[in-house]
C-alpha positions in Angstrom: 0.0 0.0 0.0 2.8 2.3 1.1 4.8 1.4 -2.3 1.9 2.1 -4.2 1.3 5.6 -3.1 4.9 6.3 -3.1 4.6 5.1 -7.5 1.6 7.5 -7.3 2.9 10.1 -5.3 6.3 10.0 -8.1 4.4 10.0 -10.7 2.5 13.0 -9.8 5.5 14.5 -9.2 6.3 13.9 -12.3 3.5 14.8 -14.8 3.7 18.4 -12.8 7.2 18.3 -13.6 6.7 17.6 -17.0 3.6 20.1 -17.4 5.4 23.0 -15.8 8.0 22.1 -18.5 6.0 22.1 -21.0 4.3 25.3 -20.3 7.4 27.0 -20.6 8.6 25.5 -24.1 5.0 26.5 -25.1 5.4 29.9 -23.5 9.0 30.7 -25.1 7.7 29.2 -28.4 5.2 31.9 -28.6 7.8 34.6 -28.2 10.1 33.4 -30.6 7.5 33.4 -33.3 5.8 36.2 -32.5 5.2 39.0 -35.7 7.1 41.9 -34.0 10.7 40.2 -32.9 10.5 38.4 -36.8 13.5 40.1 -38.4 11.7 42.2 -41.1 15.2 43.0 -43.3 15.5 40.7 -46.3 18.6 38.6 -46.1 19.4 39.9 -49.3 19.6 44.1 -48.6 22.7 44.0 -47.6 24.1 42.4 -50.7 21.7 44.8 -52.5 22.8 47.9 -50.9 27.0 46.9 -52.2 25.3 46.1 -55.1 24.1 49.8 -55.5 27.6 51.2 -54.5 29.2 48.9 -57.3 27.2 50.6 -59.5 27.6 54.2 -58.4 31.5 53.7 -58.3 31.4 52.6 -61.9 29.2 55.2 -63.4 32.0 57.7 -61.8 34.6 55.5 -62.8 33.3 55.6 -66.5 32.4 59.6 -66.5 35.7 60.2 -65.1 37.4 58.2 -68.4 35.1 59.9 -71.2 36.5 62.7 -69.4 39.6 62.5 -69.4 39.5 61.2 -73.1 37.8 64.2 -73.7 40.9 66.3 -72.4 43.0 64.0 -74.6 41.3 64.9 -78.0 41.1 68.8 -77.0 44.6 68.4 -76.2 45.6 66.9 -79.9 43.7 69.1 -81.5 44.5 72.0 -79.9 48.1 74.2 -80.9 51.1 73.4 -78.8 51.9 77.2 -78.0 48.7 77.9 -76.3 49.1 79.2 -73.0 51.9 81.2 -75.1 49.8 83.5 -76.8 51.6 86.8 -78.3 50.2 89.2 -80.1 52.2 90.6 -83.7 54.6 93.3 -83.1 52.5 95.8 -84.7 49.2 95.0 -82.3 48.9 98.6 -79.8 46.7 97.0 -77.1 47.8 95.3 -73.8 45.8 91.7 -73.4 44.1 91.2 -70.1 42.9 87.8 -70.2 41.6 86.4 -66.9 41.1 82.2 -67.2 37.3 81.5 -66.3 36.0 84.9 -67.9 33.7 85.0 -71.0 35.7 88.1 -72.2 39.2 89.7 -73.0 40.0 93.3 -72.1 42.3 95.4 -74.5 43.3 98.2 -73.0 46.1 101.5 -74.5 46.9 105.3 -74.1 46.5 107.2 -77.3 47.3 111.2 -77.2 45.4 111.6 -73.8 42.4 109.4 -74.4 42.3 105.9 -72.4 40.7 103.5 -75.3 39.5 99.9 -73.7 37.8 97.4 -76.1 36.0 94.5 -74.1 35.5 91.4 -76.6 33.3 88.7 -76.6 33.0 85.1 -77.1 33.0 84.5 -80.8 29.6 83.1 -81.9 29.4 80.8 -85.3 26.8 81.8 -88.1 23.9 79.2 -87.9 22.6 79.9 -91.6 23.4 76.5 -93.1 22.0 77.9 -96.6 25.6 77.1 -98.5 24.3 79.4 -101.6 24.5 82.7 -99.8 28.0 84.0 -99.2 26.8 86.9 -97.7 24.1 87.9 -95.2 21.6 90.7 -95.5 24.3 93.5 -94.5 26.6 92.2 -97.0 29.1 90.8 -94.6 30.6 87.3 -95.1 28.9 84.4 -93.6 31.2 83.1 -90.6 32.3 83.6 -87.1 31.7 86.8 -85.3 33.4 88.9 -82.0 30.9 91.3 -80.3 33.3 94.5 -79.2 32.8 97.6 -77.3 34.8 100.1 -77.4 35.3 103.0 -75.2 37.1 106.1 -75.5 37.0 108.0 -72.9 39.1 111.8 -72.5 40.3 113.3 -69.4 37.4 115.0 -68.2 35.7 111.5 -68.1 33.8 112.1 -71.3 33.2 108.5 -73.1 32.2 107.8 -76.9 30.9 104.1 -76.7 30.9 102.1 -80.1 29.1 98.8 -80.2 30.6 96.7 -82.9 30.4 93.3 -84.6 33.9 92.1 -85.8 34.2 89.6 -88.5 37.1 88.4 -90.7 38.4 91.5 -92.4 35.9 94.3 -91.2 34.3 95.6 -89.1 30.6 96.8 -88.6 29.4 99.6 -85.5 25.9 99.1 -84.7 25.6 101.6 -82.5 27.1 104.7 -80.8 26.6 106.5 -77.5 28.2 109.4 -75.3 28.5 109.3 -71.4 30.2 110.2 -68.6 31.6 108.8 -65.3 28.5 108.6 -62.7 26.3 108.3 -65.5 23.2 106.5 -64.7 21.7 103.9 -67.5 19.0 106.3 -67.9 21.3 109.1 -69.4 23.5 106.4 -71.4 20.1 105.4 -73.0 19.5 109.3 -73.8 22.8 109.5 -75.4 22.2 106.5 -77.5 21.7 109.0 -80.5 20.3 107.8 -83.8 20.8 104.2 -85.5 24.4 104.5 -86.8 22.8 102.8 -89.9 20.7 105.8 -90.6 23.5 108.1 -90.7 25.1 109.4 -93.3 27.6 107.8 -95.5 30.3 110.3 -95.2 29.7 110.3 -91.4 29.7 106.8 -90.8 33.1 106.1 -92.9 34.3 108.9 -90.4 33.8 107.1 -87.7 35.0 103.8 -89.3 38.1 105.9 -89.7 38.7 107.2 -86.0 38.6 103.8 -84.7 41.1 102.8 -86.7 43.6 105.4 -86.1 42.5 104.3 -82.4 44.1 100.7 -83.2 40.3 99.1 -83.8 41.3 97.9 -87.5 41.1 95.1 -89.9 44.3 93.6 -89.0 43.5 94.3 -85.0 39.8 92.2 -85.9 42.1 89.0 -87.8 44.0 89.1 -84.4 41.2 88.9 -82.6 39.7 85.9 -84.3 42.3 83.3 -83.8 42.8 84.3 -80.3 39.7 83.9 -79.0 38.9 81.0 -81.0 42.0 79.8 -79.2 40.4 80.9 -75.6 37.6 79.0 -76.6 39.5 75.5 -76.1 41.2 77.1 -73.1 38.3 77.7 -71.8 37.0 74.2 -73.1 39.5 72.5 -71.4 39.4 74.5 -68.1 36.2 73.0 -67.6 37.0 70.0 -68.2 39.5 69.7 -65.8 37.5 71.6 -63.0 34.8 69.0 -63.4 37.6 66.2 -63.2 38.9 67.8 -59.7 35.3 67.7 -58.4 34.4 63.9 -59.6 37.9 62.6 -58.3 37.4 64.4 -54.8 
């Protein structure tokens, strides 16, 4: 009797044993596979997130050749003595040419007057019509150098010519006096007529004062190949500023 409730007294024992267990493998099986402490990141982000820096590091990779390739050609094509630049003995005007800048400053002294002729980025005739030579003003079809010139005299008195240099010529569009401290509302006033409309006599007058000034055929032929040339500088100045910024 006694060794049968000491078997049913153990066995007891051990189904509560055994259910307490239970209960707990039950209890921690519920936490593990509960939604909320699931990972959520796919196994495969982290290989997708090298994946995208791959890719990044090539694209630069690839600009930063075509670039440099880019520099190569510009390089071939361009003349040797470029960053040597010199003007013909004959030329009157000091060169101030600043790298970066759109324009080139000539600048002289002539009898008293201070002449300073500001030029332009040469732009290329877009008329692909081969059977004109000329355009409506008669000039030849080609490359062209917006110029302003200014002569200005001691007391601070400025004649202003507006001017289109091609090969060979050059044409004024317009003409206006000012003076220093003049607002834009009095240069406007001074604008005068359209130098077209003047006459004939007049206008070869004025043709003729800016050459004695230096402002010539010859000055214009100059003019041409050297900004042409500050074109690729410019060109390849770029370039090379872009490079520095993609290899940083």
């Amino acid at each position: 009797m006694a060794f049968t409730w000491c078997v049913r007294r153990s066995a007891s024992r051990l189904a509560s044993v055994y259910g307490n267990r239970m209960s707990r493998l039950r209890s921690i099986s519920a936490v593990v596979s509960r939604p909320s402490l699931a990972p959520t990141s796919s196994p495969f982000r982290p290989f997708a997130l090298y994946s995208t820096a791959i890719d990044r590091m090539s694209s630069e990779q690839s600009l930063l050749r075509v670039i440099d390739s880019e520099i190569n050609t510009a390089l071939q094509i361009d003349d040797p003595d470029l960053d040597e630049e010199t003007a013909p003995g004959s030329f009157p005007f000091k060169i101030e040419d600043n790298p970066g800048h759109q324009t080139v400053t000539l600048t002289r002294e002539y009898k008293g007057e201070h002449i300073k002729v500001v030029v332009s980025m040469p732009s290329l005739d877009g008329d692909e019509n081969d059977d004109e030579d000329d355009d409506d003003d008669g000039h030849s079809n080609g490359s062209s150098i917006p110029l302003v010139v200014t002569v200005t005299k001691k007391s601070g008195l400025s004649l202003e010519f507006s001017c289109m240099a091609f090969p060979d010529e050059i044409a004024i569009d317009a003409l206006s006096v000012s003076n220093q401290g003049s607002t834009l509302e009095d240069k406007l006033a001074n604008e005068g007529p359209d130098f077209e409309c003047l006459d004939e006599n007049l206008k070869k007058t004025f043709y003729k004062y800016l050459e004695i000034r230096g402002v010539k055929a010859s000055t214009t032929n100059f003019l041409h190949q050297y900004m042409m040339r500050k074109v690729k500088r410019e060109y390849l100045l770029w370039l090379k500023n872009v490079k520095k910024f993609m290899e940083e």
